[in-house]
N, CA and C atoms as a LAMMPS dump frame, in Angstrom:
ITEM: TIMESTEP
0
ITEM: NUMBER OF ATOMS
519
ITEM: BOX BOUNDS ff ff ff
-5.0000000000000000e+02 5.0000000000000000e+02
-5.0000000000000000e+02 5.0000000000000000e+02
-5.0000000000000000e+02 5.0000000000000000e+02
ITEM: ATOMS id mol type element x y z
1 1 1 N -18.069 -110.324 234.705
2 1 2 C -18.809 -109.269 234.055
3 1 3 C -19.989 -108.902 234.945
4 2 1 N -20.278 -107.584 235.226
5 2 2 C -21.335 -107.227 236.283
6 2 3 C -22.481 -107.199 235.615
7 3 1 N -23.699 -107.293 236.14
8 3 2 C -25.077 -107.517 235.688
9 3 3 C -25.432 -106.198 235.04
10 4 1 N -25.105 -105.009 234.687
11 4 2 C -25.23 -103.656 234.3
12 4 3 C -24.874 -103.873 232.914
13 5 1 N -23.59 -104.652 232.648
14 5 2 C -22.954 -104.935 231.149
15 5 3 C -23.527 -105.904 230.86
16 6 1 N -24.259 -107.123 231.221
17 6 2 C -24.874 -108.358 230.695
18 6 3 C -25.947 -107.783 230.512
19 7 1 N -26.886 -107.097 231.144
20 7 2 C -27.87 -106.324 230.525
21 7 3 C -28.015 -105.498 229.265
22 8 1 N -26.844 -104.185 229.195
23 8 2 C -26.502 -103.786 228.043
24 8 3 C -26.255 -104.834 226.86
25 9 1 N -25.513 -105.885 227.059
26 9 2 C -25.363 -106.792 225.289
27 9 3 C -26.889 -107.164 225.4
28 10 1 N -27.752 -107.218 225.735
29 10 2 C -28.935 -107.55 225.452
30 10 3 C -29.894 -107.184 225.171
31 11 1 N -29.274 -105.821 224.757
32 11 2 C -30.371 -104.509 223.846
33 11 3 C -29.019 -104.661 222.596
34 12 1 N -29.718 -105.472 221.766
35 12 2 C -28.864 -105.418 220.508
36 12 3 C -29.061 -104.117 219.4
37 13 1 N -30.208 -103.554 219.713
38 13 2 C -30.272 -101.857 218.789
39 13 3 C -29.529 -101.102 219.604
40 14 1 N -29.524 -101.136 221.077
41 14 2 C -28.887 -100.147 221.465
42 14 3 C -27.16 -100.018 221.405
43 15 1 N -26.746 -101.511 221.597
44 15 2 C -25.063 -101.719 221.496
45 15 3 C -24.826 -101.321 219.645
46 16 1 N -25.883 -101.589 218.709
47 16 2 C -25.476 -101.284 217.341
48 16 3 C -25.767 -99.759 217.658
49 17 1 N -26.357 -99.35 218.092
50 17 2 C -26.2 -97.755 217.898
51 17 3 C -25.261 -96.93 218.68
52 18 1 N -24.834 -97.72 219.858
53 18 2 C -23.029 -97.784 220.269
54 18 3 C -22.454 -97.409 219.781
55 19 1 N -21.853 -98.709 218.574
56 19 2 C -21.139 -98.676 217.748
57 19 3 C -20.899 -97.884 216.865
58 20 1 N -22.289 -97.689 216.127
59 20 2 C -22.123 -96.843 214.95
60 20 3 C -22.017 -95.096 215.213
61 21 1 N -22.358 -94.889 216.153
62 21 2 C -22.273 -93.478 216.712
63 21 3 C -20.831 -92.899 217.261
64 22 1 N -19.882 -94.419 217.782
65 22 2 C -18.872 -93.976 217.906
66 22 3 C -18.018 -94.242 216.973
67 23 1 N -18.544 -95.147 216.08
68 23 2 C -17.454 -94.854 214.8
69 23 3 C -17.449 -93.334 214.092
70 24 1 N -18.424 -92.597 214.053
71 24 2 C -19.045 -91.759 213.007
72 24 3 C -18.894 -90.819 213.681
73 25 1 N -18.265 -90.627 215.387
74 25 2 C -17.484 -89.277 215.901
75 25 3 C -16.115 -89.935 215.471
76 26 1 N -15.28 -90.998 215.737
77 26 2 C -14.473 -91.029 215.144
78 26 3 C -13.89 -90.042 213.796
79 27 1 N -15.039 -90.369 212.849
80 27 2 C -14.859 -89.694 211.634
81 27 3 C -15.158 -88.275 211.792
82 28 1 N -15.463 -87.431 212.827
83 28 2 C -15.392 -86.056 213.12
84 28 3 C -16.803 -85.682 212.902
85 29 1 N -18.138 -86.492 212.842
86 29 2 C -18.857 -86.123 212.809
87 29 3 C -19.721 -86.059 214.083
88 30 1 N -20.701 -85.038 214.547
89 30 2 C -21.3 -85.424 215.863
90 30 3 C -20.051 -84.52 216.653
91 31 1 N -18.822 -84.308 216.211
92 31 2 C -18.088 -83.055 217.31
93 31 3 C -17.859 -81.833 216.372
94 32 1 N -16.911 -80.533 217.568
95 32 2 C -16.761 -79.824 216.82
96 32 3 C -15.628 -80.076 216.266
97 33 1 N -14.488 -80.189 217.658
98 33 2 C -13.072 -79.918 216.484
99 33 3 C -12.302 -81.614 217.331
100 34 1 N -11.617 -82.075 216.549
101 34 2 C -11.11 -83.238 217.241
102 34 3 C -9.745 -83.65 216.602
103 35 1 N -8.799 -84.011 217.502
104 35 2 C -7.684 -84.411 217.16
105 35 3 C -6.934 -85.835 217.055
106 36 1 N -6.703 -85.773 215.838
107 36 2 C -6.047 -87.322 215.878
108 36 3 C -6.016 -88.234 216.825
109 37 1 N -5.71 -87.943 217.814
110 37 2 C -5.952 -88.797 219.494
111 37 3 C -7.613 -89.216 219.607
112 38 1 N -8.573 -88.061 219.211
113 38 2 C -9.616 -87.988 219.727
114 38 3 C -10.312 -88.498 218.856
115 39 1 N -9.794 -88.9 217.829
116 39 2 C -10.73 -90.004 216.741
117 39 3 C -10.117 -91.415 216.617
118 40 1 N -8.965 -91.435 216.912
119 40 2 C -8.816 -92.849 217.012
120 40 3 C -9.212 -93.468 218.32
121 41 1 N -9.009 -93.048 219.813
122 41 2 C -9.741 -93.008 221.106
123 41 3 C -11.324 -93.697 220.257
124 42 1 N -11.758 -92.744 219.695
125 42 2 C -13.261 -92.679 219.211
126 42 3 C -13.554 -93.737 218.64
127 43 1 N -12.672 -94.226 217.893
128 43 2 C -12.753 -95.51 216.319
129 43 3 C -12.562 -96.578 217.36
130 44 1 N -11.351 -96.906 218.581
131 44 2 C -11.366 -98.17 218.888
132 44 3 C -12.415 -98.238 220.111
133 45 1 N -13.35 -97.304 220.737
134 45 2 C -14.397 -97.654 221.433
135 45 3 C -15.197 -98.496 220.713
136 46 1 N -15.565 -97.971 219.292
137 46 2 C -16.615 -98.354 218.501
138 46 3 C -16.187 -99.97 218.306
139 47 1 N -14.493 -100.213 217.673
140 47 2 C -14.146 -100.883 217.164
141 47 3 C -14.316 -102.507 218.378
142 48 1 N -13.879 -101.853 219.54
143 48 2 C -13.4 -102.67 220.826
144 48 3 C -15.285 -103.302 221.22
145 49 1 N -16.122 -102.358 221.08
146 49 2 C -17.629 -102.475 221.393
147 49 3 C -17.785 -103.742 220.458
148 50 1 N -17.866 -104.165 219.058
149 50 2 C -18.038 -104.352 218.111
150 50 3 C -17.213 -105.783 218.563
151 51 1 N -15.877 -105.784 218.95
152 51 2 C -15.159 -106.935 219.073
153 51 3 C -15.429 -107.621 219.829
154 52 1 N -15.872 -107.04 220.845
155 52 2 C -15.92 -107.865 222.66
156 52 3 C -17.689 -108.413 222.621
157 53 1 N -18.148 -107.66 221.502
158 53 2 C -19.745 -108.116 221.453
159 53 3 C -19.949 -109.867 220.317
160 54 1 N -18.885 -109.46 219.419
161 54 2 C -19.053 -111.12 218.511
162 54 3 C -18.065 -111.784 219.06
163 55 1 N -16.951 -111.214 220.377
164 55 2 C -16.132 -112.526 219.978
165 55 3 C -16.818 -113.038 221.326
166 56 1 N -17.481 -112.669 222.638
167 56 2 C -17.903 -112.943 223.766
168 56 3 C -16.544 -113.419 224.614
169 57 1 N -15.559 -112.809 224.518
170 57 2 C -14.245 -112.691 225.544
171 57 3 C -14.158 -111.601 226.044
172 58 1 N -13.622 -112.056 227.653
173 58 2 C -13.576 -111.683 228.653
174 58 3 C -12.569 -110.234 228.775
175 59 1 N -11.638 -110.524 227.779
176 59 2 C -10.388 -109.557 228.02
177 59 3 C -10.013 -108.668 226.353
178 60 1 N -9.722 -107.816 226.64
179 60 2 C -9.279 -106.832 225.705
180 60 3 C -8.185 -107.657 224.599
181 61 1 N -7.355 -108.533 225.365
182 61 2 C -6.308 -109.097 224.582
183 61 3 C -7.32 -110.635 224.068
184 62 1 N -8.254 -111.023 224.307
185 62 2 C -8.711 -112.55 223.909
186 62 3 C -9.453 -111.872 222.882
187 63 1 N -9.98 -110.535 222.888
188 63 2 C -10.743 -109.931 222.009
189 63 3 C -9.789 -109.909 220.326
190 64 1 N -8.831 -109.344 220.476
191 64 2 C -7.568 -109.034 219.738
192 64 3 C -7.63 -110.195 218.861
193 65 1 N -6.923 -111.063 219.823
194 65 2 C -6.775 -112.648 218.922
195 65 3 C -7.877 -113.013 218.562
196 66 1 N -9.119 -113.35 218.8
197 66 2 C -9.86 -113.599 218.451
198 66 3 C -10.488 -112.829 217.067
199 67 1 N -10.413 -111.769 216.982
200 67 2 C -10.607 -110.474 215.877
201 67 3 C -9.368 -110.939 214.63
202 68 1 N -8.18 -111.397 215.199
203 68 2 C -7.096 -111.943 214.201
204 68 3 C -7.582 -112.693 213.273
205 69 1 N -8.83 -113.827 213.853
206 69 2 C -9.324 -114.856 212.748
207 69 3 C -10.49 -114.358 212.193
208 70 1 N -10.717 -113.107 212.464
209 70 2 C -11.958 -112.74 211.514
210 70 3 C -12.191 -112.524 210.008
211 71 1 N -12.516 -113.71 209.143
212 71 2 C -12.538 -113.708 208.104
213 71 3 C -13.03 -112.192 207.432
214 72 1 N -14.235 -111.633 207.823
215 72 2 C -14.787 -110.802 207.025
216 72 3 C -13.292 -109.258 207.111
217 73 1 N -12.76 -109.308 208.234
218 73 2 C -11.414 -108.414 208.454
219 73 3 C -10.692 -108.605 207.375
220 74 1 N -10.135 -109.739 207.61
221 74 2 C -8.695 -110.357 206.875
222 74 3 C -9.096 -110.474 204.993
223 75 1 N -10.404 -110.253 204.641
224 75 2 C -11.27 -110.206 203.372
225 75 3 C -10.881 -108.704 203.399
226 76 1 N -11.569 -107.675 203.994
227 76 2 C -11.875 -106.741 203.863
228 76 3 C -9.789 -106.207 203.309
229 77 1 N -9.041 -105.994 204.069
230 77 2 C -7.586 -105.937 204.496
231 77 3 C -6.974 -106.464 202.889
232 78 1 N -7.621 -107.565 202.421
233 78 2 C -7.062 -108.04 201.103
234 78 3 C -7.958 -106.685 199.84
235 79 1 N -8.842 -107.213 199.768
236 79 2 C -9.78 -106.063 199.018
237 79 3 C -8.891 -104.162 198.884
238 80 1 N -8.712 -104.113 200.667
239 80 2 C -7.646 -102.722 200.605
240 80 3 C -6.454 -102.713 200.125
241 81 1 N -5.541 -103.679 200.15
242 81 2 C -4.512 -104.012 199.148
243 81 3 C -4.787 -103.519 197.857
244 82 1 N -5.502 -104.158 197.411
245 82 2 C -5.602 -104.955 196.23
246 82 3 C -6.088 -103.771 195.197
247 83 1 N -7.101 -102.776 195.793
248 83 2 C -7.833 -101.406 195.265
249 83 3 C -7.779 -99.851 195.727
250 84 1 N -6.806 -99.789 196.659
251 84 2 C -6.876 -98.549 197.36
252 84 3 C -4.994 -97.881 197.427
253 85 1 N -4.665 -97.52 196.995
254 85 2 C -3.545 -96.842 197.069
255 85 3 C -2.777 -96.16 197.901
256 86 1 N -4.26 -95.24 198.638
257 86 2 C -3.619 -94.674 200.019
258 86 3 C -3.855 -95.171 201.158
259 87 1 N -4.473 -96.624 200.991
260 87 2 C -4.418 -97.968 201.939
261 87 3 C -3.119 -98.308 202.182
262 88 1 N -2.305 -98.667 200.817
263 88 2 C -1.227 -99.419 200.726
264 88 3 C 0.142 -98.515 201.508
265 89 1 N -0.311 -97.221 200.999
266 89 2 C 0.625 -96.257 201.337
267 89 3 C 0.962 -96.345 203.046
268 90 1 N -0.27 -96.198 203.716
269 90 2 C -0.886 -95.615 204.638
270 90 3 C 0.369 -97.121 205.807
271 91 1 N 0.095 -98.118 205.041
272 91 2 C 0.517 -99.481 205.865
273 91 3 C 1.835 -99.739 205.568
274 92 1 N 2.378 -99.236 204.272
275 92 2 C 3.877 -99.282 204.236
276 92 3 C 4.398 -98.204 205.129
277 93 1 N 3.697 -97.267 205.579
278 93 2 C 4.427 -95.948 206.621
279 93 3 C 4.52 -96.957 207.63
280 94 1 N 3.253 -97.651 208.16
281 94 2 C 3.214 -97.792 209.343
282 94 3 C 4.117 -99.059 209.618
283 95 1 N 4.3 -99.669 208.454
284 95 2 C 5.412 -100.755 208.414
285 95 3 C 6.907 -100.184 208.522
286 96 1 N 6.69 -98.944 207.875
287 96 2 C 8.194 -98.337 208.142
288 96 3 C 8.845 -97.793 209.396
289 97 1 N 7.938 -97.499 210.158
290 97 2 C 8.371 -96.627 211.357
291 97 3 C 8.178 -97.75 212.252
292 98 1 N 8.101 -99.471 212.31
293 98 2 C 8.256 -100.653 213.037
294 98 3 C 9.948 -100.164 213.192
295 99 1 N 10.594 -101.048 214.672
296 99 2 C 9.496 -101.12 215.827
297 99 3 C 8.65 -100.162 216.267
298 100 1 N 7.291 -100.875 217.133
299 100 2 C 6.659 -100.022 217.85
300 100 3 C 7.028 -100.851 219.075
301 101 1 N 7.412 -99.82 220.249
302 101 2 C 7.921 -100.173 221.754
303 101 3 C 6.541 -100.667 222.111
304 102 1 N 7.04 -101.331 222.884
305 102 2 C 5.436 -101.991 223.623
306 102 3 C 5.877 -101.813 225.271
307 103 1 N 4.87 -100.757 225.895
308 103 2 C 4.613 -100.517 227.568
309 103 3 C 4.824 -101.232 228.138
310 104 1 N 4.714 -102.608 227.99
311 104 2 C 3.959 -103.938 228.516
312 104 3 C 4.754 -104.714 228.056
313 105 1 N 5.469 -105.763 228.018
314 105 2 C 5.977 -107.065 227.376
315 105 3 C 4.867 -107.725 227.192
316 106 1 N 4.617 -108.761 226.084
317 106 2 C 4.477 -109.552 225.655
318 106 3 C 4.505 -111.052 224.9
319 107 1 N 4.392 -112.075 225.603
320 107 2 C 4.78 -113.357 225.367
321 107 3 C 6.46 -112.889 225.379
322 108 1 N 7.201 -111.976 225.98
323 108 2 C 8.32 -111.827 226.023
324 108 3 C 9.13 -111.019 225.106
325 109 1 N 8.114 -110.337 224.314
326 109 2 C 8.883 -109.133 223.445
327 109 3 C 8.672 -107.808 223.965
328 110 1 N 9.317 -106.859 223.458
329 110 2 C 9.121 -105.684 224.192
330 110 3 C 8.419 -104.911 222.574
331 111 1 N 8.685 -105.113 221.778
332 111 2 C 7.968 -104.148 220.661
333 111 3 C 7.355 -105.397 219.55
334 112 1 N 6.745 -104.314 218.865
335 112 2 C 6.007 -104.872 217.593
336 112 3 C 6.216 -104.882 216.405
337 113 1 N 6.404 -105.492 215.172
338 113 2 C 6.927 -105.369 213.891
339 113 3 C 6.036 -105.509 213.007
340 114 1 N 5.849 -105.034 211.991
341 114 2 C 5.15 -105.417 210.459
342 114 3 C 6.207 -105.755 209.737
343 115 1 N 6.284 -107.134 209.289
344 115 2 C 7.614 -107.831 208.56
345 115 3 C 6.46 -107.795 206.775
346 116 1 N 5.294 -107.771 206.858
347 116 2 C 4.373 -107.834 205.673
348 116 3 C 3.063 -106.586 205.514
349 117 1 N 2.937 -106.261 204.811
350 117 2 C 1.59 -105.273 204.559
351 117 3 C 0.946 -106.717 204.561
352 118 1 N 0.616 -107.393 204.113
353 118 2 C -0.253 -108.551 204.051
354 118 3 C -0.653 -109.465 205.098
355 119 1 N 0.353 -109.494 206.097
356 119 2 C 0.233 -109.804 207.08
357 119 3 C -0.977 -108.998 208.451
358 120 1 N -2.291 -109.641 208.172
359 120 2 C -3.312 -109.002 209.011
360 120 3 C -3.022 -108.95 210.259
361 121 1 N -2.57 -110.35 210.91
362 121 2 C -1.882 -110.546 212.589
363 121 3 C -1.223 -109.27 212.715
364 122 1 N -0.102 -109.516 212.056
365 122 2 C 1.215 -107.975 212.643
366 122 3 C 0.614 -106.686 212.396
367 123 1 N -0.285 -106.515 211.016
368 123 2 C -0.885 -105.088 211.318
369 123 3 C -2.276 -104.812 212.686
370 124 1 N -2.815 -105.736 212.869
371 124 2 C -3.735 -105.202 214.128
372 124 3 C -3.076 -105.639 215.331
373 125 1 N -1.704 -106.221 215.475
374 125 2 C -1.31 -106.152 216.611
375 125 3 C -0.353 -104.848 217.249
376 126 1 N -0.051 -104.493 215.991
377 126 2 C 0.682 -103.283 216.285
378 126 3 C -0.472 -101.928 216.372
379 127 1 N -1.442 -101.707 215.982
380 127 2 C -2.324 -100.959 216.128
381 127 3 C -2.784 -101.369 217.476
382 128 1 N -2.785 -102.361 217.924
383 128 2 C -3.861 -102.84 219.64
384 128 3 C -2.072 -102.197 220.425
385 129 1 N -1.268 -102.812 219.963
386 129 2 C -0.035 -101.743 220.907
387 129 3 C -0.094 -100.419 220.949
388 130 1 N -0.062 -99.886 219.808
389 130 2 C -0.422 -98.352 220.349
390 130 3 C -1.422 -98.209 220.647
391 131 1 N -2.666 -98.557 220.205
392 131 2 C -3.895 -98.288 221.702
393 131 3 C -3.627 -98.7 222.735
394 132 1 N -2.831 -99.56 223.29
395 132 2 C -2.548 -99.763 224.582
396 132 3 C -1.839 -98.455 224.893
397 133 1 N -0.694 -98.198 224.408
398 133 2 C 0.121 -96.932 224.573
399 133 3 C -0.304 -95.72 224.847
400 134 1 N -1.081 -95.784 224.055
401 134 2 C -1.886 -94.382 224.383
402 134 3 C -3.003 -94.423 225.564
403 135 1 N -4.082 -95.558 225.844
404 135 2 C -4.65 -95.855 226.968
405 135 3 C -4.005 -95.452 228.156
406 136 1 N -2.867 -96.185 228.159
407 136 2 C -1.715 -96.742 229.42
408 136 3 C -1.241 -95.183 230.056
409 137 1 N -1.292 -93.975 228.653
410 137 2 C -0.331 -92.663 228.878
411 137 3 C 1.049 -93.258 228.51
412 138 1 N 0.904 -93.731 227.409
413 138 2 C 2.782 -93.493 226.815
414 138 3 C 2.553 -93.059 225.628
415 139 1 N 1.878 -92.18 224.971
416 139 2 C 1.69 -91.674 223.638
417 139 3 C 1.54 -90.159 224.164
418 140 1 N 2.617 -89.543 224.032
419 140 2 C 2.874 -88.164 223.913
420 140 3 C 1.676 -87.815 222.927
421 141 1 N 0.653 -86.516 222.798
422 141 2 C -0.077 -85.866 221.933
423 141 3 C 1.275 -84.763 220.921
424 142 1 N 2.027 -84.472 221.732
425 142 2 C 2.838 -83.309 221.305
426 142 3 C 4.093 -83.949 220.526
427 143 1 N 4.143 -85.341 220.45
428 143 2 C 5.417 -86.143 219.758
429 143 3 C 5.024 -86.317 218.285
430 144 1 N 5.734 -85.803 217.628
431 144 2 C 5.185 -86.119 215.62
432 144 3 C 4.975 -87.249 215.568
433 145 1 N 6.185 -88.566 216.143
434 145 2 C 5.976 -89.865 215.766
435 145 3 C 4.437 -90.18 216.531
436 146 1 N 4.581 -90.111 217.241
437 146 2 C 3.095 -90.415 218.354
438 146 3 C 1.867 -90.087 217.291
439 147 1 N 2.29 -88.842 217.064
440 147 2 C 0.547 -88.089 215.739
441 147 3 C 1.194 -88.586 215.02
442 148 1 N 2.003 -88.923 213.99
443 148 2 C 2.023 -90.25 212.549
444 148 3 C 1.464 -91.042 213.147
445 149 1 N 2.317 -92.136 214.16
446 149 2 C 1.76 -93.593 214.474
447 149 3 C 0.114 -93.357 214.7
448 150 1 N -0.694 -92.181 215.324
449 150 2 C -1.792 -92.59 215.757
450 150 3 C -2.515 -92.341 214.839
451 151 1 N -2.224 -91.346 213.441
452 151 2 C -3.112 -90.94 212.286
453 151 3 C -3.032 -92.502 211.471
454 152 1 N -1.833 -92.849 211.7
455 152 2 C -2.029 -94.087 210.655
456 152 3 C -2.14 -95.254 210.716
457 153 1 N -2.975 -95.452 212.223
458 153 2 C -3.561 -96.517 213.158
459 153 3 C -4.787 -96.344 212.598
460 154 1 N -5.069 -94.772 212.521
461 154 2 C -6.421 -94.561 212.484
462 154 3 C -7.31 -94.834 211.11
463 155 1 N -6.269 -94.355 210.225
464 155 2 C -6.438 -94.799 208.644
465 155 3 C -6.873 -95.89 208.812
466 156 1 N -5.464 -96.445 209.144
467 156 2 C -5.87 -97.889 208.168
468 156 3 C -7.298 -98.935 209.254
469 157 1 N -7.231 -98.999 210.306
470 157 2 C -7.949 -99.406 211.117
471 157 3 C -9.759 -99.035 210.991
472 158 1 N -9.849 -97.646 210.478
473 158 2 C -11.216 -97.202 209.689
474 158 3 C -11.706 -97.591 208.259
475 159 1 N -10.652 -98.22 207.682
476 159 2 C -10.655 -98.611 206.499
477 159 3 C -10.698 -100.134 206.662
478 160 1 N -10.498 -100.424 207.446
479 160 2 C -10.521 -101.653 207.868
480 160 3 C -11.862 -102.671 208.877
481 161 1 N -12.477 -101.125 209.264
482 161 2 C -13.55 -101.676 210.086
483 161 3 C -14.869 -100.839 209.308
484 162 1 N -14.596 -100.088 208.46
485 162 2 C -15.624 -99.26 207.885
486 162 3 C -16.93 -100.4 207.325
487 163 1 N -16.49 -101.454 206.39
488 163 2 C -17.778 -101.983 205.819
489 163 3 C -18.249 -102.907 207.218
490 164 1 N -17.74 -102.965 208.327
491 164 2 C -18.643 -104.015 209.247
492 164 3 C -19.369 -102.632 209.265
493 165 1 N -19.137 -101.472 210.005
494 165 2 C -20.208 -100.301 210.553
495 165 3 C -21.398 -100.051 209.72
496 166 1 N -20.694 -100.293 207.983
497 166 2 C -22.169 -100.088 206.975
498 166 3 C -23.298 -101.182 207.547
499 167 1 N -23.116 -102.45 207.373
500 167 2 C -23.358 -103.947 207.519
501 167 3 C -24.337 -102.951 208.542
502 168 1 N -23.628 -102.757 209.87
503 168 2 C -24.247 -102.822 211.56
504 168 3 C -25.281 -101.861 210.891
505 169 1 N -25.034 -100.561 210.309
506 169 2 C -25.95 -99.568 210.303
507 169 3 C -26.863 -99.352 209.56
508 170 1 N -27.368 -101.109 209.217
509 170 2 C -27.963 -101.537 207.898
510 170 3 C -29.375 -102.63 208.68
511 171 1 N -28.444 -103.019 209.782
512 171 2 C -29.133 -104.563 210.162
513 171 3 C -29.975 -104.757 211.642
514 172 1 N -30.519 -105.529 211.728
515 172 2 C -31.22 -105.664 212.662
516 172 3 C -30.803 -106.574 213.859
517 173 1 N -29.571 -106.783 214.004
518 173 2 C -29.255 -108.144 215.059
519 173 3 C -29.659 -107.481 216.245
């Protein structure tokens, strides 16, 4: 890590105002016109800022796993079950249109599955695959499946990271 980024985590108002600024273009506020691409792009800067800052790993993927055991997530993810309808909806689509191809192999698979809505692992791993996908340039803008898969990355993944951003845009760390 270069001395430019070890400096930055060490203005903790400024990385929370990072965060919360790029969640909240995510949500289309702060632009004029933005497209599905351009708010989820938006949501996992905020989201990825947010991850790589509590979990203190090195890599995009140690970030991931590490984010897998995040209680206040895997709380939040039950709570959306449990009270939200077009949560549930939103994750049975995205369970339906499994597989997602993966660019990249992994531990030796080539795609990703949601075998459970309940299952927190398989839903943010298949969301970190298509952000890879789309990062990498394998997410067509002009493909329907591409705009489903990325609107309903974006759902559920904002719904999913929304009460840490209240928390951040509340607190003083």
């Amino acid at each position: 890590m270069g001395i430019a980024i070890k400096m930055m985590w060490m203005h903790h108002a400024y990385l929370r105002k990072l965060i919360v600024n790029w969640f909240r273009r995510s949500q289309g506020e702060l632009v004029d016109e933005f497209t599905i691409f351009d708010k989820f792009v938006s949501l996992w800067i905020s989201f990825n800022a947010w991850g790589t800052y509590q979990s203190q790993k090195d890599t995009d993927r140690q970030m991931i796993e590490w984010t897998k055991s995040n209680e206040a997530l895997k709380e939040r993810l039950g709570e959306l079950l449990t009270n939200d309808s077009d949560f549930i909806q939103d994750i049975s689509d995205l369970k339906n249109m499994c597989p997602i191809q993966r660019h990249k192999p992994y531990r030796g698979s080539h795609e990703v599955n949601i075998t459970s809505i309940n299952n927190f692992n398989e839903v943010l791993e298949a969301i970190y695959v298509m952000r890879c996908n789309l990062l990498h340039g394998f997410k067509d803008p002009e493909d329907i499946r591409n705009q489903t898969l990325i609107r309903l990355a974006f759902q559920i993944l904002s719904k999913l990271f929304s009460e840490i951003v209240n928390g951040l845009s509340s607190s003083n760390w």
